[in-house]
Backbone as a ProteinNet text record, in pm:
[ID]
protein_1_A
[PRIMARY]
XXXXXXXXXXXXXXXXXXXXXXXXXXXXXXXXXXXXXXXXXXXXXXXXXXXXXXXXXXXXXXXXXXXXXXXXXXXXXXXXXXXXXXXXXXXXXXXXXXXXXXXXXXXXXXXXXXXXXXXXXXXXXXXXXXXXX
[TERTIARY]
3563.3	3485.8	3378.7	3339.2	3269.8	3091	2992.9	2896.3	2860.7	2744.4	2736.3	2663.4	2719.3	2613.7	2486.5	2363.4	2225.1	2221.6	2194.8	2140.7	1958.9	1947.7	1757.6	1706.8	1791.6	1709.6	1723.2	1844.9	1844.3	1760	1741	1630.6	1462.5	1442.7	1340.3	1272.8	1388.6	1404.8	1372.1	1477.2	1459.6	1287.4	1243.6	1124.9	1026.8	994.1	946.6	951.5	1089.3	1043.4	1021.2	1042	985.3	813.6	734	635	565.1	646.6	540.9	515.8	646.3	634.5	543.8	504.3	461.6	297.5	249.9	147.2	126.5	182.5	194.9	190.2	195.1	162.1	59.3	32.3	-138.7	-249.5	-184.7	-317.7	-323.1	-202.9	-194.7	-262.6	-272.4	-351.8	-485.1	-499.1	-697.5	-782.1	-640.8	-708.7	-679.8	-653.8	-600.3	-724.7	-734.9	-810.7	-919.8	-1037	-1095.3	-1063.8	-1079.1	-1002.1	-1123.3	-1080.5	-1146.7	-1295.9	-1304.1	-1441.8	-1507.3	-1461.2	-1558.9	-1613.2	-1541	-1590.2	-1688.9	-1645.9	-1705.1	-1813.3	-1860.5	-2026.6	-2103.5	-2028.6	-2092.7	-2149.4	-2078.4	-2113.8	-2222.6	-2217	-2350.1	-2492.9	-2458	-2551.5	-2646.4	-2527.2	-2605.1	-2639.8	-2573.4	-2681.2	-2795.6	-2783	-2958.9	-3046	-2997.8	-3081	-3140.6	-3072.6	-3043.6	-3018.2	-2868.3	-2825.1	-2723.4	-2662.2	-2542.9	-2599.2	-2534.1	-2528.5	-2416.4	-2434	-2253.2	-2189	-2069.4	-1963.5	-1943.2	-1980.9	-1920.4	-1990.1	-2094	-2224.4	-2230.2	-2145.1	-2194	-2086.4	-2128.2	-2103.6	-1962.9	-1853.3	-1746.8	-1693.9	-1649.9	-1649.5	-1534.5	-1511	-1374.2	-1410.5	-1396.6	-1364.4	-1271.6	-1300.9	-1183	-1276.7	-1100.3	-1121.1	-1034.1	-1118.2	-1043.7	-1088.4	-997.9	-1008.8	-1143.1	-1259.9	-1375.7	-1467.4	-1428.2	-1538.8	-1490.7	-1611.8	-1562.6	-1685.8	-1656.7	-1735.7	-1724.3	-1812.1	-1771.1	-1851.4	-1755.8	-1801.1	-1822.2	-1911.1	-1950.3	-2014.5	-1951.2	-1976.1	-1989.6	-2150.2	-2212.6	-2193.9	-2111.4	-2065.2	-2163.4	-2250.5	-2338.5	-2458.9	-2556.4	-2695	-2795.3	-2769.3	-2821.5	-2845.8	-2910.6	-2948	-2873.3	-2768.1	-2716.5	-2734.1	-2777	-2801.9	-2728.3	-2651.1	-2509.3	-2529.2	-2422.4	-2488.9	-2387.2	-2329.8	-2193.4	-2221.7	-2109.1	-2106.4	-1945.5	-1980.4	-1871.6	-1897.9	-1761	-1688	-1636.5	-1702.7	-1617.6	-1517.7	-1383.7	-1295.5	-1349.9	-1366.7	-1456.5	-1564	-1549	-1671.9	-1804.9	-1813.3	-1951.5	-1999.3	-1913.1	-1920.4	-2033.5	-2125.5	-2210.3	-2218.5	-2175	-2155.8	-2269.4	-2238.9	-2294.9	-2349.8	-2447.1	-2491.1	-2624.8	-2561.3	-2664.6	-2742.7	-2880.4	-2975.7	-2913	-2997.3	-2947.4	-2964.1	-2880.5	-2849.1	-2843.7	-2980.1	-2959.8	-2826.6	-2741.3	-2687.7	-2747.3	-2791.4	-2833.3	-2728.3	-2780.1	-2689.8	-2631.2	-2486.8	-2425.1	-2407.2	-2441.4	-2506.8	-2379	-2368.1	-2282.2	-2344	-2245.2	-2330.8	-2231.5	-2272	-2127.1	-2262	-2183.2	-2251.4	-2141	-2187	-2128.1	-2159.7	-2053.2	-2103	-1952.3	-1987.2	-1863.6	-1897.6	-1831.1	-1784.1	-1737.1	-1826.9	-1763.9	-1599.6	-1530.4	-1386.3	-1311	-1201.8	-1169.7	-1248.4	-1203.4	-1302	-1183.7	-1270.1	-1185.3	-1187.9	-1318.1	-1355.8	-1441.9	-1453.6	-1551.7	-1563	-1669.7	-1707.2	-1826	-1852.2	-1992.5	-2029.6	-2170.6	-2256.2	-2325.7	-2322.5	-2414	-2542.5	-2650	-2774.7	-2852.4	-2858.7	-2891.5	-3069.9	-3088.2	-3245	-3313.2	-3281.1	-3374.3	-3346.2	-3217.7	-3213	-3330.8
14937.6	15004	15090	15234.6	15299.2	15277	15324.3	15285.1	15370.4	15377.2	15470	15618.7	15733.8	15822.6	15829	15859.9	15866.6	16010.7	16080.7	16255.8	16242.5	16154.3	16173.6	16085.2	16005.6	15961.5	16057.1	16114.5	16151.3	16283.8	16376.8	16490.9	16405.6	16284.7	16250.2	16184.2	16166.2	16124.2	16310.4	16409.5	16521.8	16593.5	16593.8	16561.3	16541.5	16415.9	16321.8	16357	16382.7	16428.8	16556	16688.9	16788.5	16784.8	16724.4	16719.3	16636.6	16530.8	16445	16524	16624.6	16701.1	16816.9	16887.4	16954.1	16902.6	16802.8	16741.4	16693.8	16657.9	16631.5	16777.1	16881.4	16984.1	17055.8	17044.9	17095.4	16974.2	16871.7	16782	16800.8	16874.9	16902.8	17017.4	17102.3	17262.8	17218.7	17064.3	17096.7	17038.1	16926.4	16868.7	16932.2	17045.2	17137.9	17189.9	17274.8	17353.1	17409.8	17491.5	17540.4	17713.1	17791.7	17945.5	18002.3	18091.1	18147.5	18201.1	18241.3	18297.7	18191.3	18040.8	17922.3	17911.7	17902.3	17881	17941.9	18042.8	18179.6	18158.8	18146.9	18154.4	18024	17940.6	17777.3	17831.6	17896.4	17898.7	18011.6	18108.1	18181.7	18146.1	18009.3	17953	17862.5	17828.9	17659.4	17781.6	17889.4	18017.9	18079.2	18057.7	18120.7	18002.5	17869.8	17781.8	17737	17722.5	17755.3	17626.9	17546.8	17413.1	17428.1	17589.4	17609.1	17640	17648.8	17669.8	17695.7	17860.4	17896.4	17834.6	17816.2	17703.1	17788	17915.5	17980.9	17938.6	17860.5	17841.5	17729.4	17638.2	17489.2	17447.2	17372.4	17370.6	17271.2	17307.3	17240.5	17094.9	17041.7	16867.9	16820.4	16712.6	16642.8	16491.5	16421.5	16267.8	16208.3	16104.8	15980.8	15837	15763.9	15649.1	15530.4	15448.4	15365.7	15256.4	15172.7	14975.4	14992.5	14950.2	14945.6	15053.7	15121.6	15213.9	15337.3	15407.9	15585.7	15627.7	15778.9	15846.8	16033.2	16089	16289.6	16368	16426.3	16533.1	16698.7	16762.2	16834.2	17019.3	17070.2	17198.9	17333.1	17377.1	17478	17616.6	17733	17847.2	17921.9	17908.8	17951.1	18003.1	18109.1	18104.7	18069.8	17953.9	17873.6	17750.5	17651.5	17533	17428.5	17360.4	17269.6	17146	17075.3	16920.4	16845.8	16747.9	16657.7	16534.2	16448.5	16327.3	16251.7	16135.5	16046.5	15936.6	15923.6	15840.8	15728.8	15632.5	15545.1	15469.8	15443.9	15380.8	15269.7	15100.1	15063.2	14918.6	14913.3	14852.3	14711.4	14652.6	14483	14535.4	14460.7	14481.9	14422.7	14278.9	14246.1	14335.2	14460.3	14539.4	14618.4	14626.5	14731.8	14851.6	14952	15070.1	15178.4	15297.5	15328.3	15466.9	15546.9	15684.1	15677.5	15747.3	15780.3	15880.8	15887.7	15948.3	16107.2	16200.4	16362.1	16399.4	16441.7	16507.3	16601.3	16679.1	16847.3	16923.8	17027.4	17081.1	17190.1	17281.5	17414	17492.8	17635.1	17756.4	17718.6	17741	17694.8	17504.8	17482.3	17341.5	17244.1	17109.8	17001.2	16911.7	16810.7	16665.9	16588.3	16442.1	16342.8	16214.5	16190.3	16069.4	15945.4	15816.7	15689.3	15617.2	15517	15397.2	15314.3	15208.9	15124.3	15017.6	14961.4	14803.2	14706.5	14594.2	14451.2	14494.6	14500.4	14520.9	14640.9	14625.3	14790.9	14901.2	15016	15164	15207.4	15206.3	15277.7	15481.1	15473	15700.5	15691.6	15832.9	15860.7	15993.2	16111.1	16147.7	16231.4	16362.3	16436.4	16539.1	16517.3	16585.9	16672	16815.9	16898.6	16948	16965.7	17074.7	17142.3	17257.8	17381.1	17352	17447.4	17432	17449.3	17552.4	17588.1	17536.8	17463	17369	17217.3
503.3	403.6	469.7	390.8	484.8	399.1	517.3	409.5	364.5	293.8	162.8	232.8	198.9	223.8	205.6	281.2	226.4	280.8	253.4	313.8	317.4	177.8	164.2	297	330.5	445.3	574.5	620.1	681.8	689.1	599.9	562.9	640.1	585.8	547	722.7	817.8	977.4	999.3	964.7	1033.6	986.4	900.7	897.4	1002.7	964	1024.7	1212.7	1214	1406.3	1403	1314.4	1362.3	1337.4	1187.8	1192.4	1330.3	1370.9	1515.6	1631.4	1635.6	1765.1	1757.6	1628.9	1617.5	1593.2	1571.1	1552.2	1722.2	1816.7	1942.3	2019.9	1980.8	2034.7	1967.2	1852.3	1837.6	1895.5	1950.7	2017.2	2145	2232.5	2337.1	2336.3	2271.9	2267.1	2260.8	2175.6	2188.3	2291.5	2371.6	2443.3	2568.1	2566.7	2665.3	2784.2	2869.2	2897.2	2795.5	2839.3	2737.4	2751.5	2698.2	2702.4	2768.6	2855.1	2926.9	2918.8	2823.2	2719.3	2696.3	2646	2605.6	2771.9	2834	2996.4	3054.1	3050.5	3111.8	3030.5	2923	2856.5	2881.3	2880.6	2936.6	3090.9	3194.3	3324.2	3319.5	3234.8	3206.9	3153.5	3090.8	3048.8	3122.9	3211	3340.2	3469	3454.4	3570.1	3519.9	3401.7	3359.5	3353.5	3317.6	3292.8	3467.3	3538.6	3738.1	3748.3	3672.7	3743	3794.3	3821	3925.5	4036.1	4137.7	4273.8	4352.7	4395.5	4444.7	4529.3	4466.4	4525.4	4709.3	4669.1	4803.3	4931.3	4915.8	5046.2	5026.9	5036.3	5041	5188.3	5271.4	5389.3	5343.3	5448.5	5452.5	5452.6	5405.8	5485.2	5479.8	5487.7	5540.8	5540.6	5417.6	5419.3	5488.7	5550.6	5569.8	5574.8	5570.9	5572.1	5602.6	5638.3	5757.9	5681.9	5619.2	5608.7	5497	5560.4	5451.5	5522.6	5559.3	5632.6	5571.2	5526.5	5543.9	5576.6	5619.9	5654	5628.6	5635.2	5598.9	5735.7	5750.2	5846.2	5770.3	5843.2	5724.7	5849.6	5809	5927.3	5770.2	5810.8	5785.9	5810	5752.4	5845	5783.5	5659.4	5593.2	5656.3	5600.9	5656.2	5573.8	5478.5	5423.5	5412.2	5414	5483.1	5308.9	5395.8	5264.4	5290.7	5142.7	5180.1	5156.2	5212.2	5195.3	5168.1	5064.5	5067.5	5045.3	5095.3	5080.6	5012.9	4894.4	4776.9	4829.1	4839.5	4842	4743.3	4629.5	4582.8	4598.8	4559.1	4618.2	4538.4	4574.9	4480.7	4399.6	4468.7	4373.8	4328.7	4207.4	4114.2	4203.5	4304.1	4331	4453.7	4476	4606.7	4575.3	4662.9	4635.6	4649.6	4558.6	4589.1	4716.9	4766	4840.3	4840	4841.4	4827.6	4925.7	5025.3	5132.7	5108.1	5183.8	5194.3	5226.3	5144.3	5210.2	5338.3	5364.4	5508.2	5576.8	5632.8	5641.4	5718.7	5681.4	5777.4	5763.2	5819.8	5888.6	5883.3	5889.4	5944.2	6028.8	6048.5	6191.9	6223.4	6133.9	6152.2	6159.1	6146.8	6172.8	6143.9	6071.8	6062.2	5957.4	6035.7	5982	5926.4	5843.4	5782	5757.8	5764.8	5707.7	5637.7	5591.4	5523.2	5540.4	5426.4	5416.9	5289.2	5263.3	5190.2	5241.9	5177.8	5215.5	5202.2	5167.4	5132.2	5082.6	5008.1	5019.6	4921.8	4957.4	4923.9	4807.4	4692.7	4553.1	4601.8	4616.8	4636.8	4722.9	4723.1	4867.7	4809.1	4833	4810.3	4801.9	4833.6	4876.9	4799.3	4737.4	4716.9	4793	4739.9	4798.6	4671.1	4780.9	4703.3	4816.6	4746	4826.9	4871.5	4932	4963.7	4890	4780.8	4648.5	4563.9	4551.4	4426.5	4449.1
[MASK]
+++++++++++++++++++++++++++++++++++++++++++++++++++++++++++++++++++++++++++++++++++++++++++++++++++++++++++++++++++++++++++++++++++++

């Protein structure tokens, strides 16, 4: 015996997945990027207010890490004096996280900083601020 035709259900499935996908792609559009123009006036705004600082002059660096230790090396090609500062992360909650004291590099300058954790390292991580910031 065959079973019974339903069409309303089946309408009511085809439905149903074109509205989810299409509801799954207007949440992907908002949680998207922001469009160029929302951006672009936010970054005009934190340069007049002066909490940017050009990405182009902040001295170079290079994390690693070894077991519970890390450390950043950090080389200045700038002729502006940048201040560096290393943030360790670290995996156990009773670990005490770590953010060292700022660190001048100079024009031309160089300079490595450390730290570590009782145990293992979740991030690592460096902050810069300029001389006039």
């Amino acid at each position: 015996m065959r079973p019974p035709r339903r069409p309303a259900a089946a309408a009511t499935a085809a439905v149903l997945i074109v509205t989810g996908l299409a509801v799954s792609a207007e949440i992907r559009a908002m949680t998207g990027p922001a469009a160029p123009a929302e951006g672009r006036e936010a970054a005009l705004d934190d340069r007049e207010a002066g909490h940017v600082r050009d990405d182009r002059f902040r001295a170079t660096c290079r994390t690693r890490v070894q077991g519970s230790q890390a450390g950043v090396s950090c080389h200045n090609p700038y002729p502006s004096t940048d201040w560096i500062r290393l943030h360790i992360e670290c995996a156990r909650w009773w670990d005490i996280d770590v953010d060292s004291a700022p660190a001048e590099v100079r024009p031309a300058g160089y300079a490595e900083l450390t730290g570590r954790c009782w145990k293992e390292i979740r991030a690592v991580w460096v902050t810069h601020e300029g001389a006039e910031s």
